[in-house]
C-alpha distance (Angstrom), angle and dihedral (degrees) to the residues before:
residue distance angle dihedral
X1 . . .
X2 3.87 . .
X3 3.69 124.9 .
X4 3.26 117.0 -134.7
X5 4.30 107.2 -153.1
X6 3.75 103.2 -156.0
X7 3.81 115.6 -173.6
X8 4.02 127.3 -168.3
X9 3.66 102.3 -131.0
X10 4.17 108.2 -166.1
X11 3.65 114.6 -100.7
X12 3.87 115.7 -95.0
X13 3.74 112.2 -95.7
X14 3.75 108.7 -113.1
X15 3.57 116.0 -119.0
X16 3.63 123.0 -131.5
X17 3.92 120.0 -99.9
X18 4.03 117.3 -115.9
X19 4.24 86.7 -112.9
X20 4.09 80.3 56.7
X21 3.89 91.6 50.1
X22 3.68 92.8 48.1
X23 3.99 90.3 46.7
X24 3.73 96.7 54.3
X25 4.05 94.9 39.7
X26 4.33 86.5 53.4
X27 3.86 79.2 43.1
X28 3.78 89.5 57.1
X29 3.43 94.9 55.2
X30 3.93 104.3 35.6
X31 3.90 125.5 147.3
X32 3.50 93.6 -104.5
X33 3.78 86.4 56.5
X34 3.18 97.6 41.5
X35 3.94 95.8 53.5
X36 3.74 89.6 39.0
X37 3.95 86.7 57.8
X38 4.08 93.9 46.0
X39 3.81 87.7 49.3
X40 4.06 98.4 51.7
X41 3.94 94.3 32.6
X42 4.71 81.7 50.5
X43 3.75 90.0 45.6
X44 4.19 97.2 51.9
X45 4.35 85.5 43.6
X46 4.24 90.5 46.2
X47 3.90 87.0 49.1
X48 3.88 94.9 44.6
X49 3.99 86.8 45.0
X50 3.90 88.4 53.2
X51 3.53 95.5 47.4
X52 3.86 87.0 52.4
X53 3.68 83.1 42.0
X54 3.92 97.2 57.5
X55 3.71 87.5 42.6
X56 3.78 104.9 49.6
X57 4.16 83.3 44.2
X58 3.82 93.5 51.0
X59 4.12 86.1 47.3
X60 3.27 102.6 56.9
X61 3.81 100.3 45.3
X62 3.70 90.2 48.2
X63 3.81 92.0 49.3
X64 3.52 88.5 54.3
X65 4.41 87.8 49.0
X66 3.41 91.4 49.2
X67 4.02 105.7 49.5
X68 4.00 77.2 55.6
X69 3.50 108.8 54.0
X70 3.51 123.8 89.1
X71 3.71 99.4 -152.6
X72 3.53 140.5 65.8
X73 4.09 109.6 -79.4
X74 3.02 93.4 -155.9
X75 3.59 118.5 38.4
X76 4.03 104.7 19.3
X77 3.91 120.7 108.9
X78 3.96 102.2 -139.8
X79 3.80 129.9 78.3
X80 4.28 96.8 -164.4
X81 4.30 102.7 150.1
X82 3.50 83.2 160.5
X83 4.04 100.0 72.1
X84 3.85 115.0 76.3
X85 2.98 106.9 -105.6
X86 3.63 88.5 36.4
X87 4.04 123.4 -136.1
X88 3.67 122.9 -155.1
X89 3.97 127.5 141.6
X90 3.92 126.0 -178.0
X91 3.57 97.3 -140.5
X92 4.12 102.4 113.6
X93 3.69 88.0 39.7
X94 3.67 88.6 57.0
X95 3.90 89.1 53.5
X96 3.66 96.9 38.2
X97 4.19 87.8 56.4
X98 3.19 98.8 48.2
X99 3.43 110.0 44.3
X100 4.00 97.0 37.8
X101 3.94 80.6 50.3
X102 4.02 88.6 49.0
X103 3.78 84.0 46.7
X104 3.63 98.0 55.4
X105 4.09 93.4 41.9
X106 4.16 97.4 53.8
X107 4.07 89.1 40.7
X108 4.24 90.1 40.1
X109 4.17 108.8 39.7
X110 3.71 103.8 53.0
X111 3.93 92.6 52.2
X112 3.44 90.3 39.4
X113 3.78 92.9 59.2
X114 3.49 96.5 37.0
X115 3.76 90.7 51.1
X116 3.88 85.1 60.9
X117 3.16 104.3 44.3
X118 3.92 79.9 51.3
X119 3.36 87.8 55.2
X120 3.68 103.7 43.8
X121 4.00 97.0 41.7
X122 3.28 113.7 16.6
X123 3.25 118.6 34.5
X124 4.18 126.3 77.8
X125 2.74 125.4 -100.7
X126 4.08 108.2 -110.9
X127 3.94 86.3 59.9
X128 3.70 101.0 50.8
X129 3.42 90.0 78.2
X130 4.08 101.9 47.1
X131 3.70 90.9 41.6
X132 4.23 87.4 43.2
X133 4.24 86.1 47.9
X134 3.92 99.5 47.6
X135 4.10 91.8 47.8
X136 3.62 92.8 56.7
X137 3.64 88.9 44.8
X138 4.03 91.4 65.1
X139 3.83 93.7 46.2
X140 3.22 82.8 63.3
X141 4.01 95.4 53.7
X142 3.55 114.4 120.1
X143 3.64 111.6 -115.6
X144 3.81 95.6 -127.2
X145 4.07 86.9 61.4
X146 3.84 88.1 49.1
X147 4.11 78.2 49.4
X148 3.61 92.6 50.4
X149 3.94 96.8 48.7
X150 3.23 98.7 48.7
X151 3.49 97.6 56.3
X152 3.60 99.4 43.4
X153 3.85 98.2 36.6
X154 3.78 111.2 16.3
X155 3.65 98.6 33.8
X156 4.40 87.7 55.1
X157 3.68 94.4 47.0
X158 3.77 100.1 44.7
X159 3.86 90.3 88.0
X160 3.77 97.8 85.8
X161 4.05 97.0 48.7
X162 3.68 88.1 43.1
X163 3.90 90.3 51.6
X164 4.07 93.6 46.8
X165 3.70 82.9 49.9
X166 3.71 101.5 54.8
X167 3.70 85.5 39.5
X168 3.65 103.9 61.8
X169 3.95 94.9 11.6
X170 3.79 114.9 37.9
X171 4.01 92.6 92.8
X172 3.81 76.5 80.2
X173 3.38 92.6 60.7
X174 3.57 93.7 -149.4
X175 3.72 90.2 84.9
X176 3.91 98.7 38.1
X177 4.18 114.0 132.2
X178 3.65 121.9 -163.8
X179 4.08 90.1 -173.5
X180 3.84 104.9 -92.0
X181 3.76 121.0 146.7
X182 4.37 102.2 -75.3
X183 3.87 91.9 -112.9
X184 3.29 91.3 133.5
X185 4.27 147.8 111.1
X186 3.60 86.6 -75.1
X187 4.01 101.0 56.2
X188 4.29 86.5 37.1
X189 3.80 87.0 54.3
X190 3.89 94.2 41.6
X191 3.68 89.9 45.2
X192 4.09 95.0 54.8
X193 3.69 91.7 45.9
X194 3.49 90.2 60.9
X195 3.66 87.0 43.2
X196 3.83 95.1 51.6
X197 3.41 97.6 38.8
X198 4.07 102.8 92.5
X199 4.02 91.9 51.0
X200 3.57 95.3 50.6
X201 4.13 89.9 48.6
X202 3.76 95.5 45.3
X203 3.08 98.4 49.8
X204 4.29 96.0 36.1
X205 3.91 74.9 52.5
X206 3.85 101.5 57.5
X207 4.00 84.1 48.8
X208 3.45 95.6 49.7
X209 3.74 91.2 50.0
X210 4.10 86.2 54.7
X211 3.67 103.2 64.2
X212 3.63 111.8 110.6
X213 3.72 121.6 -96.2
X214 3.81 89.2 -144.1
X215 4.00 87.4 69.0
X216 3.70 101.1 48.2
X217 3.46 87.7 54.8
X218 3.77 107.0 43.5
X219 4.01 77.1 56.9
X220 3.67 91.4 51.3
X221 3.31 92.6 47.2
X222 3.67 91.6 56.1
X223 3.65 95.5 57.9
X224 4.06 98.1 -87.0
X225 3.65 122.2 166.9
X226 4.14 109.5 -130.6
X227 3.74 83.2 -114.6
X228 3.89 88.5 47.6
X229 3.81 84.5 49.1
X230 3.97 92.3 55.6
X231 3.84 85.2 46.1
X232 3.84 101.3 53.6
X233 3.62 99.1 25.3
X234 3.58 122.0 14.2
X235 3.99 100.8 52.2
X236 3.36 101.8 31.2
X237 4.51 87.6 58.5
X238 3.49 90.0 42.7
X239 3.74 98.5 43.6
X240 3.74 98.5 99.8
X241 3.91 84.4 46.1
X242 4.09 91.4 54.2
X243 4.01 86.9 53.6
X244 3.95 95.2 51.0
X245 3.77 86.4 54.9
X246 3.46 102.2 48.9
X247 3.69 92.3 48.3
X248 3.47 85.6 47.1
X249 3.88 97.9 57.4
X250 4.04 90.7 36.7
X251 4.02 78.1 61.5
X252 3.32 93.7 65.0
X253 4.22 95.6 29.3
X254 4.33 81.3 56.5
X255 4.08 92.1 41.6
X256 4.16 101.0 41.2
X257 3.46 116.8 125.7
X258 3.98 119.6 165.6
X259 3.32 101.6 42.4
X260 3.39 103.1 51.4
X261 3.56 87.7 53.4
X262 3.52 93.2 61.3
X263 3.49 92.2 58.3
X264 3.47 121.1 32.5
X265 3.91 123.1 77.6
X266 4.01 91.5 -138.3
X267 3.82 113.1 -145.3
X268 3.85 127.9 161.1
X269 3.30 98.6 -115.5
X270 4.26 136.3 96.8
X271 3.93 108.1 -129.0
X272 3.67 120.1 -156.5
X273 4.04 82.0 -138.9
X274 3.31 130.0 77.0
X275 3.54 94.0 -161.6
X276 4.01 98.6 49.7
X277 3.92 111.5 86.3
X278 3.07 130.6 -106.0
X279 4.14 137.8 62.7
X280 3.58 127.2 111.4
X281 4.16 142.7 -126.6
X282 3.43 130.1 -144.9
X283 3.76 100.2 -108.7
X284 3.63 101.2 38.5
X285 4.28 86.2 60.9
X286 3.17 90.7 50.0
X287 3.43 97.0 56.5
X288 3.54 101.6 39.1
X289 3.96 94.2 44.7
X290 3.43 103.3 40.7
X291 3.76 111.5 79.0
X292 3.73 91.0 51.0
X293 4.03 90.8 40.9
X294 3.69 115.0 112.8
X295 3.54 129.2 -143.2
X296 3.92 101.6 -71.9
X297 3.66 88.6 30.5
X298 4.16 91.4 59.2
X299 3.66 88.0 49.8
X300 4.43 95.4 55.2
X301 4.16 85.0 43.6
X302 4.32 81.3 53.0
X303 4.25 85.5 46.6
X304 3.91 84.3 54.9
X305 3.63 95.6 45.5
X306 3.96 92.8 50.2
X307 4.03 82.5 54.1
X308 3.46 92.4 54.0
X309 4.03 92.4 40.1
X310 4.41 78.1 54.4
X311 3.91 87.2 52.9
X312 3.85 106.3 53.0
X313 3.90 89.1 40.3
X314 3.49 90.2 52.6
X315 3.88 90.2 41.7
X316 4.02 87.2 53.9
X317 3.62 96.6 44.9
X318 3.92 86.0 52.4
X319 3.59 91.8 55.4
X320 3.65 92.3 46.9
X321 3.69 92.7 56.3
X322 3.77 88.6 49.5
X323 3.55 95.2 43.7
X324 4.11 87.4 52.2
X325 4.15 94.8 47.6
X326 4.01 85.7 50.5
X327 3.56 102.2 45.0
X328 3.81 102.7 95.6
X329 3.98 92.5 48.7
X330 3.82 91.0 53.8
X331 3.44 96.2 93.4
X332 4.24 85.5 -119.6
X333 3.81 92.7 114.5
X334 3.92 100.9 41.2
């Protein structure tokens, strides 16, 4: 008897008519497209034309500081606007920026991303979303109240860490204390970490929460600790994540204002302490110096502003590049 072997082959996929074709190519290109094109293409040209904006405004008012003063912008320890010819140099607020900023980023990123990680893997459930609730509540802090606590809480009980730290650190001499009030790098840095701290974990968080479920459990599968997990899976996805954070917080470490203020004791002056007072950052003399600043004196706080406008673009351009080099070991692309 023959066998007949019958097989279901799948129905031909109907092609679309030429009327369809012409539909969906005047539905590629419909007002509402069209518009919504002009309007996204206008907004990335207005921001660029800002930008250049901002920088051709900074320029020229720091030109016209610079061709004034009498000392070295650059390099020269004094910030007098007052004397004629005037004498003011950006060198301590270059230090004080910096290194308060460096501070605030090695005290602020680790317990930011171990705080989510915490959040996202080992915490339960019923406190995710308290612990999740209060850290979005301090981002949204003023700075002035960060100001405010720091000087009146921080600033008091900063006497015993300083101690410990001249005690078993001040051979250093980066950590020597000869008993003045701690308004120093230290408390600045200590103060913006704290500051810093909820963008870096939201966001850290939100990355965290992206890695694909797929690849924490192939590595379960394969016998992976949960820490092991975080190791092989978790970090390295979310690394490019962790890096647009940070640069995020050292943004607004690099740009704050009021509450270092507060609590620094400003002096124009580099000490080889970070727990002596005195130093300076950019935005903190500019906000202490400009409402009394005369004419020549707003223009050299302007010159200092364009330097730190040079800074943070540099800073994001950095973390571009390192965000680009780490891309395909991120896990994204897998």
């Amino acid at each position: 008897m023959d066998t007949t072997q019958i097989t279901d082959a799948p129905p031909p996929t109907p092609q679309p008519t030429e009327a369809e074709q012409k539909r969906a190519a005047r539905g590629a290109t419909r007002p509402g497209d069209r518009i919504f094109l002009g309007l996204s293409r206008g907004s990335g040209i207005l921001l660029l034309v800002i930008m250049a904006a901002i920088a051709g405004f900074l320029t020229y008012r720091a030109s016209i500081a610079i061709s004034k003063d009498d000392a070295n912008f650059f390099t020269a320890f004094e910030w007098n606007t007052q004397l004629d010819p005037p004498k003011f140099g950006i060198a301590v607020l270059v230090f004080g920026t910096i290194v308060s900023s460096i501070i605030a980023m090695a005290i602020a990123v680790p317990i930011a991303v171990a705080i989510a990680l915490f959040l996202t893997h080992y915490a339960p459930r019923r406190l995710r979303g308290p612990i999740a609730y209060v850290i979005d509540l301090l981002a949204a802090v003023p700075s002035i109240v960060y100001g405010l606590w720091g000087a009146l809480i921080l600033v008091p009980h900063m006497n015993g860490l300083y101690g410990w730290l001249d005690d078993y650190l001040g051979w250093t001499g980066i950590f020597s204390w000869q008993g003045g009030a701690p308004r120093s790098m230290l408390t600045v840095g200590i103060l913006l970490a704290i500051m810093i701290l909820p963008i870096i974990t939201n966001v850290s968080r939100e990355v965290f929460r992206q890695v694909p479920q797929m690849h924490e459990e192939a590595a379960l599968a394969l016998g992976a600790t949960r820490w092991e997990v975080i190791r092989m899976a978790v970090i390295p996805f979310g690394r490019s994540g962790v890096i647009s954070a940070s640069m995020l917080g050292l943004g607004r470490a690099l740009g704050e204002t009021m509450a270092v203020a507060t609590v620094l004791s400003p002096t124009f002056d580099i000490q080889a302490s970070l727990l002596d007072p005195g130093g300076g950052t950019f935005a903190q003399n500019i906000a202490s110096k400009f409402g009394e600043a005369s004419e020549t004196g707003r223009d050299a706080l302007i010159a200092s502003g364009l330097v730190l406008f040079v800074i943070t673009l540099l800073v994001n351009g950095a973390a571009r590049m390192i965000i680009a080099r780490r891309k395909e070991y991120s896990g994204a692309n897998a």
